[in-house]
MMTF fields as JSON, N, C-alpha, C and O atoms, coordinates in Angstrom:
{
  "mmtfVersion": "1.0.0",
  "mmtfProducer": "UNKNOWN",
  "numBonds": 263,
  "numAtoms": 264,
  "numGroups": 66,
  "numChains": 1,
  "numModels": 1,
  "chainsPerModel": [1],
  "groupsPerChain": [66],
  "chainIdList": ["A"],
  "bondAtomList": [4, 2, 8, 6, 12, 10, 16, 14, 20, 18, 24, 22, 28, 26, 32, 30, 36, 34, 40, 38, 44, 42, 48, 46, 52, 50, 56, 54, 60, 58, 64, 62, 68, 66, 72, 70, 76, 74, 80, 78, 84, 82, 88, 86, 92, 90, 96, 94, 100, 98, 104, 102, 108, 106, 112, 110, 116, 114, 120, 118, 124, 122, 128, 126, 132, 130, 136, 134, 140, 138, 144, 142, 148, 146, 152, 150, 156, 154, 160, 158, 164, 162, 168, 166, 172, 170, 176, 174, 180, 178, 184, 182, 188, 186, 192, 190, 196, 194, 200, 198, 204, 202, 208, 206, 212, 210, 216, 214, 220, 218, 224, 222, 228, 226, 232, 230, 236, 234, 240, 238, 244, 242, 248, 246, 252, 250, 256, 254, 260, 258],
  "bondOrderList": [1, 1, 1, 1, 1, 1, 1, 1, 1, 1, 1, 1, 1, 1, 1, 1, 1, 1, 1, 1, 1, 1, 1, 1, 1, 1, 1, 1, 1, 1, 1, 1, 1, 1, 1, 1, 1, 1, 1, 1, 1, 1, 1, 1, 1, 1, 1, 1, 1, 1, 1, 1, 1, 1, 1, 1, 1, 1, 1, 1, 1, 1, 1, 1, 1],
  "groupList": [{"groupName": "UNK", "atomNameList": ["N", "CA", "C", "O"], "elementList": ["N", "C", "C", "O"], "formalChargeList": [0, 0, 0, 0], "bondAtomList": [1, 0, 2, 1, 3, 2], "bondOrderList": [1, 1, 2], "singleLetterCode": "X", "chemCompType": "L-PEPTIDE LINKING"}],
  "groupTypeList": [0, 0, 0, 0, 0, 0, 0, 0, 0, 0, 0, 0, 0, 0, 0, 0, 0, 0, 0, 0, 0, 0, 0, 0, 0, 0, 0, 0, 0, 0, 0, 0, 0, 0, 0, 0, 0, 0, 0, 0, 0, 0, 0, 0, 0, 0, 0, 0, 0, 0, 0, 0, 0, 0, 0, 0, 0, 0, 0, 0, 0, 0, 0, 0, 0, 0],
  "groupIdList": [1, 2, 3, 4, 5, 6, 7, 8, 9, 10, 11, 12, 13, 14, 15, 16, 17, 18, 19, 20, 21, 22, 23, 24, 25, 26, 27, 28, 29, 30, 31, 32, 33, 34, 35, 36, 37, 38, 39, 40, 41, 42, 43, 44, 45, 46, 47, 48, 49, 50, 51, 52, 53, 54, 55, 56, 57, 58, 59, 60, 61, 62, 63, 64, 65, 66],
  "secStructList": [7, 6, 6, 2, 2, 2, 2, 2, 2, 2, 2, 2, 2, 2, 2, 2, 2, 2, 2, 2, 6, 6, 6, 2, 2, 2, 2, 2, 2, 2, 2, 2, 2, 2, 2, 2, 2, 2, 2, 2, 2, 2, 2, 2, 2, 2, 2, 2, 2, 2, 1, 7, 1, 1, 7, 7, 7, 6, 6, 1, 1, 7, 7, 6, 6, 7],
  "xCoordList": [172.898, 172.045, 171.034, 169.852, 171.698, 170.706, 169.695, 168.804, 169.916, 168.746, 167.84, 166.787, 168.052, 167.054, 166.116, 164.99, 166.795, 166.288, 164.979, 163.94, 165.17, 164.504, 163.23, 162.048, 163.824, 162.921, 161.675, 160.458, 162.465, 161.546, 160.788, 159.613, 160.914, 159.893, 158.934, 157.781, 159.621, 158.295, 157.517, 156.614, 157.43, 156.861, 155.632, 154.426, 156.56, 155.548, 154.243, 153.022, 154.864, 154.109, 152.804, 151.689, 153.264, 152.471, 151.512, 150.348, 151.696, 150.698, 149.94, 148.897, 150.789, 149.828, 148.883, 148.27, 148.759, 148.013, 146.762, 145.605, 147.407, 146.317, 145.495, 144.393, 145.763, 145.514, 144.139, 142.937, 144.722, 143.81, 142.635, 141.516, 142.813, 141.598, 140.904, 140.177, 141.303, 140.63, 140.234, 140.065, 140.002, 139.367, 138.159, 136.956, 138.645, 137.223, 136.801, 135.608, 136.882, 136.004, 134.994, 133.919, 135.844, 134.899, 133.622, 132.399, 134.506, 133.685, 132.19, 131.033, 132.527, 131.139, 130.539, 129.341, 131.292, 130.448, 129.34, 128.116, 130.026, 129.39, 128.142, 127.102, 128.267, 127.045, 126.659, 126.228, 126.474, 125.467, 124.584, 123.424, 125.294, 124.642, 123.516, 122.323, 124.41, 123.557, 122.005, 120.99, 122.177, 121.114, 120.15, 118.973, 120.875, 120.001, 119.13, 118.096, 119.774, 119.331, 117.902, 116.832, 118.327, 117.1, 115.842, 114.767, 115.925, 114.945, 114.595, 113.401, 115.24, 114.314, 113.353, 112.241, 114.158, 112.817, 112.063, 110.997, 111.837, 111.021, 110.206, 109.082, 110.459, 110.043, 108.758, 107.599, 109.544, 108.667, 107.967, 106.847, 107.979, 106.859, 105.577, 104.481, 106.211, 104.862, 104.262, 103.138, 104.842, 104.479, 102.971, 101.919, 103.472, 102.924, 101.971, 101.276, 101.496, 100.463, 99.547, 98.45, 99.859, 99.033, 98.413, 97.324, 99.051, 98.427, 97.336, 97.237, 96.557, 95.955, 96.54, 97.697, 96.338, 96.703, 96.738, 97.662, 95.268, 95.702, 95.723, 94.611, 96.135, 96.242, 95.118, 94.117, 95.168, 93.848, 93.961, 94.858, 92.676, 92.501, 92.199, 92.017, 92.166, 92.946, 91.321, 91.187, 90.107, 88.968, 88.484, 87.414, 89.463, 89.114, 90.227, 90.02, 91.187, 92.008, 91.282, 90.454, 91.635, 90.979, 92.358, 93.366, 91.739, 92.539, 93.599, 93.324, 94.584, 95.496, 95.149, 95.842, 94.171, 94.058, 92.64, 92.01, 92.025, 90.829, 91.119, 90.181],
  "yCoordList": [205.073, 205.153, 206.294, 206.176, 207.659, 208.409, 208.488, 209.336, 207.559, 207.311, 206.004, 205.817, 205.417, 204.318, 205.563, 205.77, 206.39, 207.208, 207.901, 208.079, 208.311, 209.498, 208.441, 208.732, 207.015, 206.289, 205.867, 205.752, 205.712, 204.934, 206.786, 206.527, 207.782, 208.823, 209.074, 209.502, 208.735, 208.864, 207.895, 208.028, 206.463, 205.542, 206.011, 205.784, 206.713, 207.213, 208.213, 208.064, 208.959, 210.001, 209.587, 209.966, 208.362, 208.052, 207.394, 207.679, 206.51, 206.067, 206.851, 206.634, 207.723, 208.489, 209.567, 210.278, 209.701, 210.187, 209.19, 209.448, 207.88, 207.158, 206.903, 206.385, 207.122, 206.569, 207.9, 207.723, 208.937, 210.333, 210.239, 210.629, 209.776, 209.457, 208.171, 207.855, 207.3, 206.14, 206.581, 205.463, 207.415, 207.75, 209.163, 209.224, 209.873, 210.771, 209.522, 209.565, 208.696, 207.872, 206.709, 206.191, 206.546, 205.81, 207.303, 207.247, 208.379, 209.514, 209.556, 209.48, 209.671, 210.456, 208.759, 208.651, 207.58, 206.272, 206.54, 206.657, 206.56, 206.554, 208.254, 208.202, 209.246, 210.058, 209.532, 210.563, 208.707, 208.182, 206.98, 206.8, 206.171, 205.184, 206.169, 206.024, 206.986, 207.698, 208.101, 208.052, 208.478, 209.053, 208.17, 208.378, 206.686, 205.824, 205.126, 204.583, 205.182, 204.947, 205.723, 205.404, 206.8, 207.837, 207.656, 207.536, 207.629, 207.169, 205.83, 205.743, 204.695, 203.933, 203.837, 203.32, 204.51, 204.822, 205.442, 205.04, 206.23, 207.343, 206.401, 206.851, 205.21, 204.6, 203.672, 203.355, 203.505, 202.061, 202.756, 202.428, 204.153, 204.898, 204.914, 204.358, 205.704, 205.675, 204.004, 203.527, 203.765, 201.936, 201.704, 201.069, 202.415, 201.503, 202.316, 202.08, 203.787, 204.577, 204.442, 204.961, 203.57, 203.268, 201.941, 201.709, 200.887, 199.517, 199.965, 200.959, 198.477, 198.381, 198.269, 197.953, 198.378, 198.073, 196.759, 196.158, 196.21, 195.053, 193.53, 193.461, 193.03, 192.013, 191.392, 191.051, 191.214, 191.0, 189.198, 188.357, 189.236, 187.335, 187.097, 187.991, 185.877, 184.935, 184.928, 184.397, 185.577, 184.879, 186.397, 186.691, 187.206, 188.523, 188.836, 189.818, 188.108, 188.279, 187.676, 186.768, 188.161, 187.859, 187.18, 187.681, 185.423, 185.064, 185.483, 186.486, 185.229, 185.553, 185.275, 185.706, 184.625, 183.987, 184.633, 184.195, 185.599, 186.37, 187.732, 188.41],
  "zCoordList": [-46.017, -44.84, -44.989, -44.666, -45.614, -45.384, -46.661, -46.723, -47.623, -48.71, -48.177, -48.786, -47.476, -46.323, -45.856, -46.31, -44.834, -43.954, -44.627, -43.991, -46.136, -47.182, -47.266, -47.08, -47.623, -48.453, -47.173, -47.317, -46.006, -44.765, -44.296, -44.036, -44.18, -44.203, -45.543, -45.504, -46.644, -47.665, -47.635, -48.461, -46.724, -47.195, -45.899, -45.8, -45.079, -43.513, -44.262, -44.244, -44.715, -45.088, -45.638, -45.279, -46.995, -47.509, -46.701, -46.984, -45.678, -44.979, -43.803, -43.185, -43.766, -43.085, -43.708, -42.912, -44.609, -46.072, -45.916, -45.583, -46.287, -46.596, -45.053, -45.233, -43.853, -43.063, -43.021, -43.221, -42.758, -42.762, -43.935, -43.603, -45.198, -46.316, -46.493, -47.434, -45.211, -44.78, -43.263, -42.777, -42.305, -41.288, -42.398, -42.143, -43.243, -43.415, -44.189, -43.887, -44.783, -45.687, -44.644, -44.947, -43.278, -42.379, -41.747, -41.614, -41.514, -40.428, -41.545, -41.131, -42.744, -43.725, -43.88, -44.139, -43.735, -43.535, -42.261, -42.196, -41.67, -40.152, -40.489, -39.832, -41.197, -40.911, -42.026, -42.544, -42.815, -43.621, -43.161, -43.531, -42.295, -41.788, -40.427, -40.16, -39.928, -39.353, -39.742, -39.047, -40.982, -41.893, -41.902, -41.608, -42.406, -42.549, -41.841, -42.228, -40.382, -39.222, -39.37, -39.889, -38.733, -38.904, -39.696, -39.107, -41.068, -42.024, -41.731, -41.443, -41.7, -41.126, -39.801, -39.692, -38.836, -37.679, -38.219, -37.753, -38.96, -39.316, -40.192, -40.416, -40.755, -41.734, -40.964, -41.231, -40.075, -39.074, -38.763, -39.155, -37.897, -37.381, -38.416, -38.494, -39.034, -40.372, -40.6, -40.751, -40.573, -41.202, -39.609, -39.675, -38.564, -37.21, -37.045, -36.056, -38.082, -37.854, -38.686, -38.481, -40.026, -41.251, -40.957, -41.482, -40.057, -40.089, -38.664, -37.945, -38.764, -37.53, -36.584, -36.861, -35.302, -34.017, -33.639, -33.09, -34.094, -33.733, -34.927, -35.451, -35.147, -36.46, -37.233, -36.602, -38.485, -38.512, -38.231, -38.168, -38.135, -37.959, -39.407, -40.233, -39.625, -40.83, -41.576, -42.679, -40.852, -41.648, -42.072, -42.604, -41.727, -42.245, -43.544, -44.258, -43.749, -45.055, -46.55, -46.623, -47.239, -48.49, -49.264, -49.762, -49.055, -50.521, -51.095, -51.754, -51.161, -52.615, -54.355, -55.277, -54.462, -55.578, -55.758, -56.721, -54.999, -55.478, -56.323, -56.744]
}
């Protein structure tokens, strides 16, 4: 009984090991997606200060094949 007992706390331990290096591996997920978040707004902004305001019309585009 009391080598059950040894074996059913090391198997705890172990999962709670793994459980703690699978929450920091989501927390530093989550501030990277964060990051990424960020840079892409930052991305669109720039993108919406370089184009025109308003679209161009179709007789002001030039060709693909010019």
């Amino acid at each position: 009984m009391e080598e059950r007992i040894v074996t059913l706390e090391t198997k705890l331990m172990a999962a709670e090991d793994l459980l703690d290096e699978l929450n920091r591996t989501v927390w530093r997920q989550q501030q990277e997606l964060d990051l990424l978040r960020e840079q892409v707004r930052q991305l669109a902004q720039q993108l919406r200060t370089i184009q025109p305001a308003s679209p161009l019309r179709p007789e002001d585009e030039i060709p693909p094949h010019w």
